[in-house]
PABAFI-990322 format. One record per atom (N, C-alpha, C): x, y, z. Coordinates in steps of 0.05 Angstrom, whole numbers, plus 5000, padded with zeros to 4 digits. Layout:
# residues N
XYZ/...
END
This chain:
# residues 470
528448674988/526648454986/525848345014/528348255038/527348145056/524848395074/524448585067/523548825089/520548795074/519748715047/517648755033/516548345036/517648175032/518047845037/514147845058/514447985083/512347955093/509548085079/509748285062/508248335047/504948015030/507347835021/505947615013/504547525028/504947505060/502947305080/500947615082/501847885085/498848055083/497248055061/498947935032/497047985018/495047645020/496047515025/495047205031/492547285049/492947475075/489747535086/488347755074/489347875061/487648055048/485347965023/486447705009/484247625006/483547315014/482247325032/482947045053/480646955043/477947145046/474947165047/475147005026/475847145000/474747054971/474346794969/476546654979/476346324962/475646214990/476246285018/475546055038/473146025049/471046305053/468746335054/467546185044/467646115018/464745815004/466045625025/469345585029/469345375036/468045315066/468445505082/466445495114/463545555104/463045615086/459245485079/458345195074/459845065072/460344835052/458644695090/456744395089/457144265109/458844085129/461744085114/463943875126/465344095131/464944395134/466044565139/467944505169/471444525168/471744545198/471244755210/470844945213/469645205231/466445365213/464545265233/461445325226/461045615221/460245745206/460846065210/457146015202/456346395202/453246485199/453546605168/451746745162/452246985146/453547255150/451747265175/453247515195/456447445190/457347245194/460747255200/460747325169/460047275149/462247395126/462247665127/460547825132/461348115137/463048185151/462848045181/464748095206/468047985196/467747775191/469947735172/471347915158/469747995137/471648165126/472548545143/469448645147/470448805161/472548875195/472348655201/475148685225/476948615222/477748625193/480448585178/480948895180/479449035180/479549365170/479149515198/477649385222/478249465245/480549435264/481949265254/484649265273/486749375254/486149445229/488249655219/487749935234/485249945244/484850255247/485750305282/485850055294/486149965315/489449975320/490049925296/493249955297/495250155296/493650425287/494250715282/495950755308/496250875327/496550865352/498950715352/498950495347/501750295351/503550355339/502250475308/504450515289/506150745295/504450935303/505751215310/507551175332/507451055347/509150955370/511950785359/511650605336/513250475340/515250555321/514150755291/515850725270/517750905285/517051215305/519051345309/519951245334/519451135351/520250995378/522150735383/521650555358/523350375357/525050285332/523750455314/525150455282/523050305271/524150395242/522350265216/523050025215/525749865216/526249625215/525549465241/525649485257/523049435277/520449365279/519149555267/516849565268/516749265244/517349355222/517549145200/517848855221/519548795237/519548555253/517348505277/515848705289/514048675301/512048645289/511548685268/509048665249/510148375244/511148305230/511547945224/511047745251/512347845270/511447665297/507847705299/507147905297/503947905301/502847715277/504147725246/502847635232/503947305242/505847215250/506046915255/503846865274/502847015290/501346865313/498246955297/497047025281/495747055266/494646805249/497546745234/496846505228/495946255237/497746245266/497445975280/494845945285/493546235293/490146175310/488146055283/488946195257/487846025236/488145805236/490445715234/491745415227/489745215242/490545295270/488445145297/485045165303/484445445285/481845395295/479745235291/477945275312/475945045309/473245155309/473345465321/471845505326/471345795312/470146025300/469746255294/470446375301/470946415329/472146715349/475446745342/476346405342/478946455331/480046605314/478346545287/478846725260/478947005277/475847105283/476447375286/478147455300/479847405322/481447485332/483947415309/484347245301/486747245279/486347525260/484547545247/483847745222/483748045234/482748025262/483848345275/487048325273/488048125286/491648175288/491648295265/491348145249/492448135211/492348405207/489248525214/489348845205/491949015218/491548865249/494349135261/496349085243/497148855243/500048715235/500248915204/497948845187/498849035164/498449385161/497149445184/497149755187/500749775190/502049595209/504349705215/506549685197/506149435182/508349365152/507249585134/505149705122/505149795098/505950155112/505750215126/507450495142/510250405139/511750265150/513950265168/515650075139/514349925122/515549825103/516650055085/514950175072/515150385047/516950515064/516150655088/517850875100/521250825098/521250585102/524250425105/525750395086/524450325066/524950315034/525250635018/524050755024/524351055012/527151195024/527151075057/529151245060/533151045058/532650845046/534450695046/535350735015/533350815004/533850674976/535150954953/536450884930/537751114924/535551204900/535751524897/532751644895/532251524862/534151394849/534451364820/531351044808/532350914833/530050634837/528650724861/527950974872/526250904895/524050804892/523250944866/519650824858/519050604855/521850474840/521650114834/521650004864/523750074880/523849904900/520349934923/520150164924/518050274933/514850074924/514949974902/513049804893/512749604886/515049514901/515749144905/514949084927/513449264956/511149124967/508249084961/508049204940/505049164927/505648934905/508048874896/508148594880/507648364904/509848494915/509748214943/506448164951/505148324953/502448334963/501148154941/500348204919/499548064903/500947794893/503447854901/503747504903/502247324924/501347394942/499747324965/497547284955/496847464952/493647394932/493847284919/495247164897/494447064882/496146644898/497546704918/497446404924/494746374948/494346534960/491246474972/489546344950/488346464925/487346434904/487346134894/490346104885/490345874869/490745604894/490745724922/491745494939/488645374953/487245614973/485445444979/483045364973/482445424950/480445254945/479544954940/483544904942/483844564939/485644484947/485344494980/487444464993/485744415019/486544185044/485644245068/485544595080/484944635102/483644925112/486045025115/488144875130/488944935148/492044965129/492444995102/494144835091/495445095085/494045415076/494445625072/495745785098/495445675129/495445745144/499645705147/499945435138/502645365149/504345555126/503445595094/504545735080/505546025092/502546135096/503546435106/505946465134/505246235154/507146195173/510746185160/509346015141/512946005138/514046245118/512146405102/513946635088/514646875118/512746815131/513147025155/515446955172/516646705176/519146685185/521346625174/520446585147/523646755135/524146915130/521547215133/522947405142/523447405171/523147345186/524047365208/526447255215/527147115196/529946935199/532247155189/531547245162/533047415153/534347675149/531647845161/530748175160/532548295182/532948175207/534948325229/537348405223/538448255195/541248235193/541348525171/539548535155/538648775134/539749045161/541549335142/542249525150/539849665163/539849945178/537350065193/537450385175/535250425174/534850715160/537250945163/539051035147/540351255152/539251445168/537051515156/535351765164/534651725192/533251515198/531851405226/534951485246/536951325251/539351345263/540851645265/540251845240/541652055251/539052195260/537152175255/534852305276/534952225313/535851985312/536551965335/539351985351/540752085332/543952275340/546252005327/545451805324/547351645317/548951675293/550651815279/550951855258/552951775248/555151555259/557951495254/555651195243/554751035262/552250775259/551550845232/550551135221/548151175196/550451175173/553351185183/553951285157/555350955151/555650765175/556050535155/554250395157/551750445165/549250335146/548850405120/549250595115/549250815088/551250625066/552850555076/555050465064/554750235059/553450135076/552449685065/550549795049/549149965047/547350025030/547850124999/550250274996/551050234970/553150114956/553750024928/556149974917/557850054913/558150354922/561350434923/561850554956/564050604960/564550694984/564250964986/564251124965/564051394965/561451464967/560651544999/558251675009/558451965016/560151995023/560252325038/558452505030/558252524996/556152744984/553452664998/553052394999/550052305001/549352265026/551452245044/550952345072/550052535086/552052675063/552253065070/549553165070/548253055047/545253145045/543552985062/543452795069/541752575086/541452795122/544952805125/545453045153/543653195150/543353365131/542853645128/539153645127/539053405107/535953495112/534353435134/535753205154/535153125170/534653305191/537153515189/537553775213/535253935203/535054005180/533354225169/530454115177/529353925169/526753855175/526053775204/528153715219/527853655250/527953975266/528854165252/527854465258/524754505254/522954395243/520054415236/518454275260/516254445262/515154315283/513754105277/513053885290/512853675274/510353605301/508353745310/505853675323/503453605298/502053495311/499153345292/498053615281/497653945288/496453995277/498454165254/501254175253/502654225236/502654045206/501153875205/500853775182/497953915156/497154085177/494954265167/495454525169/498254685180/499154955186/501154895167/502854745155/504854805138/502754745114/504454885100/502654825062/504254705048/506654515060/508054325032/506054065054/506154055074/504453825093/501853845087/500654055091/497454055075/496853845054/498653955032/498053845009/498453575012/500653505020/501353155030/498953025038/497553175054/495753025070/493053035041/492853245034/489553205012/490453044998/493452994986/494052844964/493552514966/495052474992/494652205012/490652205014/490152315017/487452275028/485652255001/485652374982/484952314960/486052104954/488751984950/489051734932/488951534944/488051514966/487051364985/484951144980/482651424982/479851464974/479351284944/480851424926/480651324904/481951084900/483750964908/483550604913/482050494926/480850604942/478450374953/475750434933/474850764928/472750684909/473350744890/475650554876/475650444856/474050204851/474450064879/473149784888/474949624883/477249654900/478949334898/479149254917/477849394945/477149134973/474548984959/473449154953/469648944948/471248744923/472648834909/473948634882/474648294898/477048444905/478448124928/476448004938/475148174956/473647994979/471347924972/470148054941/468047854934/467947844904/470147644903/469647654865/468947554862/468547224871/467247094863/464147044862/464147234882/460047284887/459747414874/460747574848/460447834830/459947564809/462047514800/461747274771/460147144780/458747014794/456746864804/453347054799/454247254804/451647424802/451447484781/453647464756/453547664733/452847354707/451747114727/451246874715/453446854694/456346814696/457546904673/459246504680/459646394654/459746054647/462946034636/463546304629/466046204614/468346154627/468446254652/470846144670/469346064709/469745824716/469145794740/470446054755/469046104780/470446264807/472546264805/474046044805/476145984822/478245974802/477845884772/479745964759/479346254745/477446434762/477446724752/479046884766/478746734794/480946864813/483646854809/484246664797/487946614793/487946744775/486946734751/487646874727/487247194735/485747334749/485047594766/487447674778/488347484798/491547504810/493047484791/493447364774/495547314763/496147614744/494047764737/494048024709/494848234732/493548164757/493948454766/497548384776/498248204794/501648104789/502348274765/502048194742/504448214714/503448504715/501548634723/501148964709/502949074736/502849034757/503449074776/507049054767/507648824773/510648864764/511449054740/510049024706/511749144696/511249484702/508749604708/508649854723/510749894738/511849724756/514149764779/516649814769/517449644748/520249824728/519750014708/517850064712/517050344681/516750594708/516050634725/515450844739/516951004749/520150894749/521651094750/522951184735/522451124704/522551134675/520451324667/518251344661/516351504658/514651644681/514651584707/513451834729/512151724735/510351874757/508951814767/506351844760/505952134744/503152314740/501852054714/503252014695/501751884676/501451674678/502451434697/501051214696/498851264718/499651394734/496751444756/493651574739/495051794721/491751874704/491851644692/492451524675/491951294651/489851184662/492350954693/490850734701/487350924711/487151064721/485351154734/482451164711/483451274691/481851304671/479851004666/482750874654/482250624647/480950454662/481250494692/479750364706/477050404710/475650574710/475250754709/471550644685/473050654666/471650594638/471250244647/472950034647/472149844662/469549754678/470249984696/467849914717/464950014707/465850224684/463450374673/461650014658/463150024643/461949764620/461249464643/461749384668/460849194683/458049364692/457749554707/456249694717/453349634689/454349794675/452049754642/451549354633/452749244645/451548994647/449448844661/450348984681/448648924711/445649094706/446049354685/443849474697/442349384669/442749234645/441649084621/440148764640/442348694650/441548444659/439848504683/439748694692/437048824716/434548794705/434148974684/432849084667/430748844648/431848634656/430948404638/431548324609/433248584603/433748424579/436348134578/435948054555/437647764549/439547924541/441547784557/444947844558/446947484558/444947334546/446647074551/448647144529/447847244506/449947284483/452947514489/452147634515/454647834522/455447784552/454647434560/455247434588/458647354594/460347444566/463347424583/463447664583/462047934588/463348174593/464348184612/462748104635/463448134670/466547984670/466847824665/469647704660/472547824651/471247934616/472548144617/473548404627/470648454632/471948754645/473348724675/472048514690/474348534715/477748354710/477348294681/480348194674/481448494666/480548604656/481848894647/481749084670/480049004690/479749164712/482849174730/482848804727/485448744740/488748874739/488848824702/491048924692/491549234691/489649364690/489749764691/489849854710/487749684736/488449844764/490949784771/492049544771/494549574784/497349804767/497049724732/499049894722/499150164742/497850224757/497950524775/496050664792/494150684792/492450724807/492850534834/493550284822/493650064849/496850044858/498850224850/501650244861/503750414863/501850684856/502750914856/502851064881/499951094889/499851174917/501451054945/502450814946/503850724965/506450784958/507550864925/509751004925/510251254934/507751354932/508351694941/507751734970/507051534983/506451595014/509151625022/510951505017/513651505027/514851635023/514651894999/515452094987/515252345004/513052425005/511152665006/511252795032/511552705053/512552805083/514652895094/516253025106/518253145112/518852915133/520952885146/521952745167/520352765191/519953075199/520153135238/515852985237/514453045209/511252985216/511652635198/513152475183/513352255175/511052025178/512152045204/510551765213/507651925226/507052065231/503852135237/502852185213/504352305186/502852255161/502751995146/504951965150/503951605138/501651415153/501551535179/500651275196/497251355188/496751775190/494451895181/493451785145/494951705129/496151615102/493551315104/494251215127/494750915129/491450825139/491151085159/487751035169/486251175145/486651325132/484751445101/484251125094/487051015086/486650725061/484850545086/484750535115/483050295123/480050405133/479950645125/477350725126/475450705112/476950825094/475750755059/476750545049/476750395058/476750095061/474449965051/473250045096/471149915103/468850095096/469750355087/465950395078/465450365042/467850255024/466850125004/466149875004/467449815026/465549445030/463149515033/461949635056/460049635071/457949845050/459649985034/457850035014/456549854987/458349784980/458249564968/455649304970/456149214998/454649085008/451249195017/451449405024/449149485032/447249534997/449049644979/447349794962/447249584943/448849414942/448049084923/445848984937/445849054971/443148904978/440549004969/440749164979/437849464974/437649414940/437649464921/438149524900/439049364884/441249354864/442549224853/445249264848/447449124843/449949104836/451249344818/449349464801/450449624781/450749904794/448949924817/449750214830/452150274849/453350144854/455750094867/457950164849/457250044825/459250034805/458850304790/456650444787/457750694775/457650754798/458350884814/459450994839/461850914835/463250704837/465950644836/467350754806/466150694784/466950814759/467251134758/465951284781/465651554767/467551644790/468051494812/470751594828/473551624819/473951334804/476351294782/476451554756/474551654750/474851844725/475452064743/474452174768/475552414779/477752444787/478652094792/481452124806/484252204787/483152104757/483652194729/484852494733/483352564733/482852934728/485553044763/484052984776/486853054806/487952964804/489452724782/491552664785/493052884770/492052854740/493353064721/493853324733/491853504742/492153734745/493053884778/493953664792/493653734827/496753614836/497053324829/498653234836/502253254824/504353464834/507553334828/507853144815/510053184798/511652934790/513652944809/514352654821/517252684839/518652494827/518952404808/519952234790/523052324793/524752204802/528152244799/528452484825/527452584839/526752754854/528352624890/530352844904/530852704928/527552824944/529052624966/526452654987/525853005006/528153145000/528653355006/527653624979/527953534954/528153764929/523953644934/523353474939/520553354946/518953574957/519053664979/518853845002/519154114993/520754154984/520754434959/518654464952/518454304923/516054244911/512954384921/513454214939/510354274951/510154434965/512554544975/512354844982/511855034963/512454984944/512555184916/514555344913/516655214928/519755464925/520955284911/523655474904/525755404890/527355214906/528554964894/530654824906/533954974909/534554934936/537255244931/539654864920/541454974915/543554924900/544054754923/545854514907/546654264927/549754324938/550154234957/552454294981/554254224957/556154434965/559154354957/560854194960/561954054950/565053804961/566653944992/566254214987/567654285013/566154305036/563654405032/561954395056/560954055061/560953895047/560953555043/562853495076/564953585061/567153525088/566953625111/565453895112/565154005139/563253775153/560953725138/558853575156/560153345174/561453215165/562853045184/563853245210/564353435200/566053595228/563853785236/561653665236/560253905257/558754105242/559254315224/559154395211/556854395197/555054245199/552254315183/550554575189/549754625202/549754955209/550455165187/552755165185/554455285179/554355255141/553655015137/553554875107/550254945104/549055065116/545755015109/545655275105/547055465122/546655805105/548655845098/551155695080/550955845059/549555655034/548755495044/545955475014/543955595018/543555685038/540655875039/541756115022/544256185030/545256485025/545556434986/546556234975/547056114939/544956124926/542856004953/539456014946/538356264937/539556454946/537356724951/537956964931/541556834923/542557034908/541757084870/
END
């Protein structure tokens, strides 16, 4: 919890735009903004994630994952403050660039930390309690400022960000991270605050081993396109990437309420569409997070995708009736509905699957240049579904965006089913197999268990190669 805790103040700027934007249009506005700034606004949220790439790769393997997790919170505290204080526009944007670095480097270095801490039975649950945390953010941005002084959201996010900072140092450091860096007496009683019994050795034994085995791999940028269990990592990452953003849940956040406003729709104000919006995608989001390592990964990712999918299809067919001139006052709560249903299906999976499997799908020695490569896909395709979004609602109308976004969700349907592993109950090592397309060789023995302590891994790796082959 404390390593995911900062999650809520990213998800708090992630949708900052939605509800505070009317409020800097407004004339008692404290900071005067243009039109130009709501674009800039939102898109250099998405430029200093991409701006942050670079930092991340530096820091997750240079100073650790739990690190990074604490340098990302110090960025997001001073983030806040420039909100809190400003007076002037330039402030924001320099806050909302931090915000992007700050969360390029939590949503890498978070998952990464959690996958490799966590035991493989809940990895998926634990793995997608930063996307609850996230949407708990959203949804107190939501229900907070639209009636609240400016500045009032600003002290909130401040203070979830320093109690993680208060608390998170004292949290154990990655097994994996520590014997990659030779420390391995340190990894094994981290290992050990980390579980409920004292008996680790087996789970060490394997932690050693894959660590040695995958730190044998060359692990340069273009080895993520010369190996073929890394290949696939990367199309898989890059596709489900793609397919969360055009799905359309940056253009969702950052402009829902200009959507219900456009779709003339009476039955719920903005602002109580937004909480109730936060609040479906929360509950689908959580109970997805304890079913997923219960039922996998492959079928709530096709479902949600589908489902989403069909959603966006039936808003889209609104927009292009209500284009069209015909009278739609008699079916103007569809837009309502369908982005209430939009809410609850994307997240069951589509919206919390993929940040489970980023943390999965990489070998150790290329990790952090695929996650961080993982990390610029999601802020790329970010910013060109906003900017698509925006441009083709201008030119045109609203409904072409939306089948565009609907017919992304149905393909992502189809590659999920037929392209993508189940790693469901799966270590991070039998993972790597997988996508190599070999056989997993047989797990170390109690006796070779004991050698690893003495040196001996070497020696414990062929003869499972040799158990492997026979």
């Amino acid at each position: 919890m404390n390593s995911t805790i900062g999650a809520i103040s990213d998800g708090m700027q992630y949708g900052w735009t939605a509800p505070v934007l009317p409020i800097l249009d407004q004339e008692d506005s404290p900071v005067q903004i243009t039109h130009t700034d709501h674009t800039w606004l939102e898109s250099i949220y998405m430029c200093g994630g991409i701006t942050g790439l670079p930092v991340t790769i530096f820091a997750v393997d240079k100073i650790g994952r739990k690190n990074s997790i604490i340098m990302s919170a110090v960025i997001s505290l001073i983030s806040w403050t420039l909100i809190g204080v400003a007076d002037r526009v330039e402030y924001i944007y320099v806050a909302r660039f931090l915000t992007g670095l700050s969360g390029d480097v939590a949503f890498v270095a978070a998952p990464m930390y959690i996958a490799e801490i966590a035991d493989q039975k809940i990895r998926g649950f634990l793995a997608g309690i930063i996307y609850i945390m996230m949407l708990i953010g959203i949804l107190v941005i939501y229900a907070v400022a639209p009636f609240v002084d400016f500045y009032i959201p600003s002290i909130i996010g401040g203070i979830i960000v320093v109690i993680q900072l208060v608390t998170f140092p004292f949290m154990p450091d990655s097994p994996y991270y520590l014997i990659s860096k030779g420390k391995e007496e340190k990894a094994k009683r981290h290992l050990r605050r980390l579980r409920t019994c004292d008996d680790i050795e087996n789970e060490f034994a394997h932690i050693v081993a894959a660590v040695k085995r995958q730190k044998t791999e060359r692990g340069r940028p273009q080895d993520l396109l010369i190996s073929k269990s890394n290949r696939k990592a990367v199309v898989i990452m890059l596709v489900l990437n793609a397919a969360q953003h055009f799905s359309s849940i940056s253009v969702m956040l950052m402009n829902l309420h200009e959507i219900l406003t456009a779709a003339d729709s009476s039955y719920l104000s903005s602002n109580v569409a937004g909480i109730l919006f936060a609040s479906l995608m929360l509950i689908a989001a959580t109970i997805a997070d304890f079913i997923v390592d219960k039922f996998g990964r492959k079928i709530l990712l096709t479902t949600s995708s589908l489902l989403t999918g069909l959603s966006l299809l039936v808003l889209a067919i609104f927009f292009t009736l209500k284009n069209s001139g015909a009278d739609v006052d008699g079916i103007s709560w569809i837009p309502v509905a369908s982005v209430m249903v939009y809410a609850a299906v994307f997240k069951f999976g589509l919206g919390i699957i993929p940040i489970v499997m980023t943390a999965e799908l990489f070998p150790a020695k290329v990790k952090a240049m695929g996650m961080t490569i993982a990390d610029f896909f999601y802020v790329v395709f970010a910013l060109i579904s906003v900017e698509l979004y925006q441009r083709l609602a201008s030119a045109y109308y609203y409904d072409l965006p939306f089948y565009i976004f609907a017919s992304s969700c149905l393909l992502t349907a189809l590659f999920a089913q037929f392209y993508i592993p189940e790693t469901k109950g799966k270590t991070l090592e039998e993972i790597q197999f997988m996508l190599k397309g070999e056989p997993f060789p047989h797990r170390l023995s109690s006796t070779n268990v004991e050698n690893v302590g003495n040196g001996s891994v070497h020696e414990n790796e062929t003869r499972t190669e040799e158990v492997a082959s026979a």
